[in-house]
C-alpha positions as CSV (number, residue, x, y, z in Angstrom):
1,X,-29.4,98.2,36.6
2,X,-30.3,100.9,34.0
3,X,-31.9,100.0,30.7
4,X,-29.2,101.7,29.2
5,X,-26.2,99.8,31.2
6,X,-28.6,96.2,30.3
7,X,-27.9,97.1,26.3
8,X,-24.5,97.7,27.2
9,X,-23.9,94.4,29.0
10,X,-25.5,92.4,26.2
11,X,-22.2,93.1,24.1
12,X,-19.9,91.2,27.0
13,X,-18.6,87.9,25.4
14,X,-19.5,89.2,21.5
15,X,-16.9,89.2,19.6
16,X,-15.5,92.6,18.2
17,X,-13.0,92.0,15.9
18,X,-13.0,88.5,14.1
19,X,-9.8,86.3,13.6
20,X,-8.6,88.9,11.1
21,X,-4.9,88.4,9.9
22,X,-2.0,90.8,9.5
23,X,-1.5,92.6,6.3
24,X,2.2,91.6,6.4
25,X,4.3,89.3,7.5
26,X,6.6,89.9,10.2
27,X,9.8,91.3,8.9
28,X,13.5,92.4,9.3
29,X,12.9,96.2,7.7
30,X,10.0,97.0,9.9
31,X,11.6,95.8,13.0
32,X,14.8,97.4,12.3
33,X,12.7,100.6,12.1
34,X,11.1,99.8,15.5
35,X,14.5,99.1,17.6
36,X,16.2,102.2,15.7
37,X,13.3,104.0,17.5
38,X,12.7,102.6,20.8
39,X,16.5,102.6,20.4
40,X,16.4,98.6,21.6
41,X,20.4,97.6,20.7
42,X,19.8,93.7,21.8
43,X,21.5,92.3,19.1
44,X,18.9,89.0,18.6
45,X,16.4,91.1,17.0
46,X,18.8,91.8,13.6
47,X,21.6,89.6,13.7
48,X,20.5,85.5,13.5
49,X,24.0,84.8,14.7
50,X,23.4,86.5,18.2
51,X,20.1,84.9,18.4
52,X,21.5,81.2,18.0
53,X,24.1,82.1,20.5
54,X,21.2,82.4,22.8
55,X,19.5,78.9,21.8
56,X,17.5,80.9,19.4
57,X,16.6,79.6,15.6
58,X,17.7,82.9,14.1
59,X,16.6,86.4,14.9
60,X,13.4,87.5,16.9
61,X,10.7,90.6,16.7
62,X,10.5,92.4,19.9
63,X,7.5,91.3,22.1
64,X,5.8,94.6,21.9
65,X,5.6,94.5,18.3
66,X,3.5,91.8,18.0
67,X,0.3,94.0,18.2
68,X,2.0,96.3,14.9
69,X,1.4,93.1,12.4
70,X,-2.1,93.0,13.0
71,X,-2.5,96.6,12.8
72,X,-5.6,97.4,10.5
73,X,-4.0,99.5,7.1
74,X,-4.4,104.1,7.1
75,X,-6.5,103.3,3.7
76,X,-9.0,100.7,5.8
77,X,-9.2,103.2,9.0
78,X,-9.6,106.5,6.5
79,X,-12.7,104.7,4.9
80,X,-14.4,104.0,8.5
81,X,-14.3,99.8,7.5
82,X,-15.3,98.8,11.4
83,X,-14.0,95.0,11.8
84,X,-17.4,93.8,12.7
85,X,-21.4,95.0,13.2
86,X,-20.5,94.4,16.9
87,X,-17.9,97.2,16.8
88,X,-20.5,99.4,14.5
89,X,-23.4,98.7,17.0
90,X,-21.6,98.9,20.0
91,X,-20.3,102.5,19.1
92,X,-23.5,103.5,18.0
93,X,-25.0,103.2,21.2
94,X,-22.6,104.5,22.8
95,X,-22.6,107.8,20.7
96,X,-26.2,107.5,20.1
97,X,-26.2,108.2,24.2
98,X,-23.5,111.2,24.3
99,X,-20.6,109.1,25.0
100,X,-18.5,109.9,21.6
101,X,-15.4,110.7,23.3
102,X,-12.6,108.0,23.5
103,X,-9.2,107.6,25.5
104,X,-6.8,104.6,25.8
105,X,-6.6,103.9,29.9
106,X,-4.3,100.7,30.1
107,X,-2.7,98.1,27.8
108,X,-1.9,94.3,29.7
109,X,0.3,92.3,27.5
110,X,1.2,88.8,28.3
111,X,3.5,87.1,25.5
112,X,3.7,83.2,25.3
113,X,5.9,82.8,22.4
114,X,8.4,84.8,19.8
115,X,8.0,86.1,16.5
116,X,10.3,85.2,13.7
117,X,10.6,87.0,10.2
118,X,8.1,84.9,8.2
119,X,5.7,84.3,10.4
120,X,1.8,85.5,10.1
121,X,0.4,86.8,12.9
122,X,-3.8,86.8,13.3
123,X,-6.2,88.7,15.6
124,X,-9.3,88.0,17.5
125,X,-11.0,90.6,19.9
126,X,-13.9,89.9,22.0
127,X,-15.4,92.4,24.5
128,X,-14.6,91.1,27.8
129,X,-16.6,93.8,30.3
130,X,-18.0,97.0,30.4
131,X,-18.8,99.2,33.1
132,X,-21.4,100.6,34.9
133,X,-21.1,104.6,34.4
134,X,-17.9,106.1,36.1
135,X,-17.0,110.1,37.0
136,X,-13.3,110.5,35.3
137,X,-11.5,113.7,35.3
138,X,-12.2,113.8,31.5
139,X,-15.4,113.4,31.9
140,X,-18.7,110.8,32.7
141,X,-18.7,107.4,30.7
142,X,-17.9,103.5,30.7
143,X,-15.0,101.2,30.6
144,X,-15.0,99.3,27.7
145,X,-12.4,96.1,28.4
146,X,-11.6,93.4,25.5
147,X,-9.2,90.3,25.3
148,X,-7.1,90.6,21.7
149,X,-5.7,87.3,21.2
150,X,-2.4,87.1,18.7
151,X,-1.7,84.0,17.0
152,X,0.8,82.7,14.6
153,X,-0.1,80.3,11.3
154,X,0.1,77.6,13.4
155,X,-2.6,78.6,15.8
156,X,-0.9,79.2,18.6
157,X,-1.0,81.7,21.0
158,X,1.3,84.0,21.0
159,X,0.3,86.6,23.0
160,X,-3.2,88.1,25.1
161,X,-3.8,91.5,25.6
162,X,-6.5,93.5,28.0
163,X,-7.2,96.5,26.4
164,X,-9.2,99.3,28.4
165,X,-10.6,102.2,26.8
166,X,-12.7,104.8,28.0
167,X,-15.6,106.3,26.2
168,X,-17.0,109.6,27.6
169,X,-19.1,112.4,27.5
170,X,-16.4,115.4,27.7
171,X,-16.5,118.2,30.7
172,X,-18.2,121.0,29.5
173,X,-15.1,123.4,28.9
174,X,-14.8,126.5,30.6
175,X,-14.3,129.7,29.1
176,X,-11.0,130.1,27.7
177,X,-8.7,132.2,30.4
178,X,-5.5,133.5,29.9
179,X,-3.4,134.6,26.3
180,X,-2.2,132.0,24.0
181,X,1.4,131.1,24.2
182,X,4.2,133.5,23.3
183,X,6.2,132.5,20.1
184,X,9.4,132.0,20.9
185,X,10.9,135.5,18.4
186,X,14.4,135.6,17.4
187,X,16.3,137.3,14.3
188,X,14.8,134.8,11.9
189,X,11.1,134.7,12.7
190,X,10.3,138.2,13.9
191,X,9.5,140.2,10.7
192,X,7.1,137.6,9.9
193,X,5.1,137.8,13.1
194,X,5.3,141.7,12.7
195,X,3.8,141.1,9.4
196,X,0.8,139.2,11.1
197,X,0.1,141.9,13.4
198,X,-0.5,144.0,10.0
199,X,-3.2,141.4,9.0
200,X,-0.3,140.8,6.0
201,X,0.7,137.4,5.6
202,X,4.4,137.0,4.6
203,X,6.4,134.2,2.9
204,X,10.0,134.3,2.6
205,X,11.5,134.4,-0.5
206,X,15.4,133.6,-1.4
207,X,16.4,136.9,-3.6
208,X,19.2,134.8,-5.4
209,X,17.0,131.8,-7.1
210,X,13.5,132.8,-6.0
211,X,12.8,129.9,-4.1
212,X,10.0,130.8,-1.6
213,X,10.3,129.0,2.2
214,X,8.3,128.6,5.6
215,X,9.3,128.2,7.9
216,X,11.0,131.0,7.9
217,X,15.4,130.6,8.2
218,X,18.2,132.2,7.2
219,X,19.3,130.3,4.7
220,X,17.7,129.0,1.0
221,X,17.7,125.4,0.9
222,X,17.9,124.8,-2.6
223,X,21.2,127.3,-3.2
224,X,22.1,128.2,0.2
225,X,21.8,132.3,-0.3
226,X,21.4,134.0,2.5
227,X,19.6,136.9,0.8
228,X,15.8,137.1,0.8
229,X,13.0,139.0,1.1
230,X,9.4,138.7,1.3
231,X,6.6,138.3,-0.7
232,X,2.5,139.3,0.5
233,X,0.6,135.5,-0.2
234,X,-2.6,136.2,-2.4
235,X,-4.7,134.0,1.3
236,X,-5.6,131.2,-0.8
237,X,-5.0,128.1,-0.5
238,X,-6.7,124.4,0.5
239,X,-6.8,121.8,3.5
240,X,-3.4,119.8,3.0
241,X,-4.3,117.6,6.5
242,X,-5.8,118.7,9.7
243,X,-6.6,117.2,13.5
244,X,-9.6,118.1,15.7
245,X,-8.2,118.5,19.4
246,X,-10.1,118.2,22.5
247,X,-7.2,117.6,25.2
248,X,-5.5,118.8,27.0
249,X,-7.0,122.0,26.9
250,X,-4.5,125.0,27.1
251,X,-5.9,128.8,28.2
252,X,-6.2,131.3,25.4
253,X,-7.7,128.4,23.2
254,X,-11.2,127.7,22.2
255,X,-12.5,123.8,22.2
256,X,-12.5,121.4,20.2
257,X,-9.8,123.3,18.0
258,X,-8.9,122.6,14.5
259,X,-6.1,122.7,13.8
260,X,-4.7,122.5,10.1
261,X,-1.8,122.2,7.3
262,X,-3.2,125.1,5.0
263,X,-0.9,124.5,1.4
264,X,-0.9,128.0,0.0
265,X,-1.8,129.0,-3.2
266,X,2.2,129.5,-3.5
267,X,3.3,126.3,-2.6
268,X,4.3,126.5,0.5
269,X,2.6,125.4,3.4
270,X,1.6,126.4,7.1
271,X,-0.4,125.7,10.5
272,X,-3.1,127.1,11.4
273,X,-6.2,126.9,12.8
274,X,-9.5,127.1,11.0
275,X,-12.0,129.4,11.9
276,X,-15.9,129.8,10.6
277,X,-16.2,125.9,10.7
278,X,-17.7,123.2,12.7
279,X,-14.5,120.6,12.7
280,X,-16.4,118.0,11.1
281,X,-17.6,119.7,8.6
282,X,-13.0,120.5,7.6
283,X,-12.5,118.2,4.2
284,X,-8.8,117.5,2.9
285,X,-8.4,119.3,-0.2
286,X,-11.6,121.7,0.5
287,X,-10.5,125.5,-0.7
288,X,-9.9,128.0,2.1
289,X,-9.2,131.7,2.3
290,X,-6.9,133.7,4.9
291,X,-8.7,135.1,8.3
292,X,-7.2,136.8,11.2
293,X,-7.1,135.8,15.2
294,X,-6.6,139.1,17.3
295,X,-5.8,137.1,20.4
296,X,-4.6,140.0,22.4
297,X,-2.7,143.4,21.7
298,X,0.5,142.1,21.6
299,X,-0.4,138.6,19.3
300,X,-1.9,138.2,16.2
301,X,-2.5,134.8,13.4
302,X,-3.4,134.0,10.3
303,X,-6.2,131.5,10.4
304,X,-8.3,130.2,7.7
305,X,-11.8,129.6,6.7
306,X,-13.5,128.2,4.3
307,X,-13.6,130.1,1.0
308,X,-16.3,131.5,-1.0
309,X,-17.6,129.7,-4.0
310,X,-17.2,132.3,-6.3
311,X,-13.4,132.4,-5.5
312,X,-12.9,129.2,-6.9
């Protein structure tokens, strides 16, 4: 056994994530959100009466929800709080030794009891195995399996889950081969893609109350014209919210891409990627100016980089 894989092995048993409780109780709005999605019409999980007709107390949450009321807050995971120094150590080796990639691989629930509006829900993760190093299509790296136990706010079990993620080292990427994907043109869209090809970047503008749109239409929302024209954007504007992707990875495109919500100086906002950047260095709210992707003869972008100081 390696020295490395020895480190790794110490972690087994630790615990990862200690008894932490939900941020919520479990509750009707949320899970009517959840069956109105999965589109899940068994009546027992709204209406108290159909759950008492099956020997029920009143209505239950779904099974698979029970792992959404322990689910840590977007303000908690935005400020990089890790549950434990077992989950900030264990990373760190990991990324300390190349492997900074990370991909979900299988989920085994197994679910004991039901949930009922009111109840808590708490959450204890312990690190059940990790690998010896595996070859994966994605790349080299280790399994990294834990045991979540749920439990309600009487202490008992509710449900276990074995959750296997897989942290890597990605493939080196190959050169990008083939064009980017065709936009799909049509009588509403063309003018502005014409527009790109002039390195002039368009945004439509409703001639009867001046309200500006994108993405482009035929019609003003706010007073439903259906005369416009177009205005040149001043290629100003700041990060609004961005993602880094790394897969799949699609000819024509350069790895890992960023890819971002610019919010023009105009109001309006766009995709795009950013260019001139290393994606972590991309900051919501940082200032960016327009740039240009040639991909081929026949396709051209606006993309955006960061802008200079003196601009701003």
């Amino acid at each position: 056994m390696s020295d490395f894989l020895t480190t790794l092995k110490a972690f087994e048993g630790k615990t990862l994530t200690p008894e932490t409780w939900g941020p919520d109780e479990v509750n009707t709005p949320m899970i009517r959100h959840w069956v109105e999605t999965m589109g899940d019409t068994n009546p027992i999980h709204l209406d108290d009466d159909a759950a008492r007709a099956t020997g029920r107390a009143g209505a239950v949450a779904p099974a698979l929800m029970t792992q959404v009321w322990t689910m840590r807050t977007f303000t908690d995971k935005m400020a990089n709080n890790d549950p434990s120094q077992v989950w900030t150590d264990l990373i760190g080796t990991l990324d300390t030794a190349g492997f900074t990639s990370v991909v979900a691989t299988d989920s085994d629930f197994e679910f004991f009891a039901e949930l009922r509006p009111g109840d808590r829900v708490s959450l204890t993760e312990v690190i059940e195995s990790i690998s010896e190093e595996k070859t994966t299509g994605l790349g080299v790296g280790h399994f990294v399996t834990t045991l979540k136990t749920y439990c309600n706010g009487d202490g008992d079990v509710v449900a276990t889950q074995r959750w296997r993620t897989l942290r890597f080292t990605p493939k080196a990427a190959d050169k990008p081969k083939g064009l980017r994907p065709r936009p799909a043109l049509n009588a509403d869209n063309a003018f502005w893609f014409e527009a790109a090809k002039e390195h002039r970047l368009v945004i439509q503008r409703c001639t009867a109350c001046g309200t500006l749109r994108h993405p482009t239409g035929p019609m003003c929302g706010t007073c439903r014209s259906l005369e416009w024209d177009t205005v040149d954007a001043s290629g100003r504007g700041t990060v609004y919210s961005f993602v880094v992707n790394h897969h799949p990875q699609i000819p024509g495109f350069e790895y890992p891409l960023v890819v971002a919500t610019i919010e023009l100086e105009e109001g309006t906002r766009l995709i795009a990627n950013m260019t001139g950047i290393a994606p972590d260095e991309v900051e919501i709210g940082m200032p960016v100016e327009l740039d240009w992707i040639d991909a081929d003869p026949d396709l051209t972008l606006p993309a955006f980089r960061p802008a200079a100081r003196e601009e701003y």
